[in-house]
N, C-alpha and C positions, 0 to 999 in steps of 0.2 A: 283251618277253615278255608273254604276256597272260594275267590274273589267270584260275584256275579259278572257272568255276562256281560260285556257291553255290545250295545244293539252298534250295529254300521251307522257311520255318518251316509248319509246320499246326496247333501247340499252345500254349499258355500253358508247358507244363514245357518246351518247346524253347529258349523266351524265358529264363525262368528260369537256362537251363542254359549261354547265350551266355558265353564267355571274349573276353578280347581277346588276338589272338594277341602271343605274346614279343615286346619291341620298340615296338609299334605303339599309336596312341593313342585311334585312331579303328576303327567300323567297320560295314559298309554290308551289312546281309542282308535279301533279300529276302523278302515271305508271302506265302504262298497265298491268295490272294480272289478273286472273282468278277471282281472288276476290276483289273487287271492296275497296277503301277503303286505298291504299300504297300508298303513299305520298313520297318524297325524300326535306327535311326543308335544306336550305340553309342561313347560317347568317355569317355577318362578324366579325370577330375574329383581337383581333391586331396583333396574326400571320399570318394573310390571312383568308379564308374562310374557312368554315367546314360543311360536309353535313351528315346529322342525315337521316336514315329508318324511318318513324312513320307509323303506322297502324292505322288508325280511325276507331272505329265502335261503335255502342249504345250499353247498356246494362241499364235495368228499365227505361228506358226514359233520361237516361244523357248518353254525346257524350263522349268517351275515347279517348285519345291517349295512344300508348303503345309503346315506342321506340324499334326498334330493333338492334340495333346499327350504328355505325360511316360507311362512305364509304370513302376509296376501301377495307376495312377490314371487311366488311360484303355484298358479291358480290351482284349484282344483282339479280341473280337466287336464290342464297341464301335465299333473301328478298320474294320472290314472292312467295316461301316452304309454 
């Protein structure tokens, strides 16, 4: 079965407002930016949750990620540079 959609974040309150669904530990939502490709990774932690920047893109035919750091210590806008 293939996972729905997730709509782009486009705000800092979006991020803010991220849950992790019942059950699950991790979780993978896409942003809005000029360049296609920012992700914001959400995983549970036994201190509570923590949310990572990653950028995807190919390079020779294999998929990278490349982290840009932790959030709220690397803004939004920041991210999307």
């Amino acid at each position: 079965m293939a996972r729905p959609k997730a709509k782009p974040i486009n705000t800092p309150r979006e991020i803010d407002a991220l849950q992790l669904p019942a059950g699950s530990t991790s979780l993978r939502q896409p942003v809005k930016s000029p360049a296609a490709g920012l992700y914001i990774y959400m995983r549970q932690r036994a201190k509570g949750a923590t949310k990572m920047w990653v950028y995807r893109y190919w390079l020779a035919d294999k998929r990278r990620d490349m982290g840009l750091g932790m959030y709220p210590g690397v803004s939004l806008a920041k991210a999307r540079e």
